[in-house]
N, C-alpha and C positions, 0 to 999 in steps of 0.2 A: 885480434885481427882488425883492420881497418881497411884491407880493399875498398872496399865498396861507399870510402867514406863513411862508415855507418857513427863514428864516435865524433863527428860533427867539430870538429878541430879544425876541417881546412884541408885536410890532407890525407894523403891515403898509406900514409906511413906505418908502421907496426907503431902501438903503446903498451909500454907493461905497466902505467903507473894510471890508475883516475886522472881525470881533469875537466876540467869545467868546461861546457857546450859553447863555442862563438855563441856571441850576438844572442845568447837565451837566460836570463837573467831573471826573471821571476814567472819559470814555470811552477805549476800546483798540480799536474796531471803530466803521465807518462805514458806510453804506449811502445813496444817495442815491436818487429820484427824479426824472420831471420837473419837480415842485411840492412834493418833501416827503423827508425826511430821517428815520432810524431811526440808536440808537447803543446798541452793548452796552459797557456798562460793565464796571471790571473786579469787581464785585460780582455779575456775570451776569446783571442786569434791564436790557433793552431799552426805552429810553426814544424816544420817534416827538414828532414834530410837522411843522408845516405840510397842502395842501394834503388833504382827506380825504371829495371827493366822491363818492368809488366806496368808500368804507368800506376803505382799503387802509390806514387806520393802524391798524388791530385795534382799536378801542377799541367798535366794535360801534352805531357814531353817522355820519351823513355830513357832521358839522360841521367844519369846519375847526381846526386847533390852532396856534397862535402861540405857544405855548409847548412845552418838552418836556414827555413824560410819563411814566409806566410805563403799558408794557402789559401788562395781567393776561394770563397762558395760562395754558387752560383744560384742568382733565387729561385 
């Protein structure tokens, strides 16, 4: 499934096949949800995308993300 954006491609298309995250290229750390995905890279900025109606992707919005992102923390 990919509703919800959650496989970070851009699109909310069905995939039956793997493929590689947009724009996330040297993550080392994984986190998943039921609808959405977080990765800490190894430069230490956590990039989130996918499903984000309860505001759980930090970005402080309840829009959905189909791409990854940075999330800004706040000091």
């Amino acid at each position: 499934w990919n509703g919800a954006g959650r496989l970070g491609n851009g699109t909310r298309q069905y995939a039956s096949t793997p493929a590689a995250v947009r724009s996330l290229t040297h993550a080392r750390q994984l986190g998943a949800g039921l609808d959405f995905a977080c990765a800490l890279t190894t430069d230490g900025a956590t990039w989130c995308w996918g499903d984000n109606t309860a505001s759980q992707l930090g970005d402080g919005s309840a829009s959905t993300r189909t791409q990854p992102f940075v999330v800004a923390f706040a000091p």
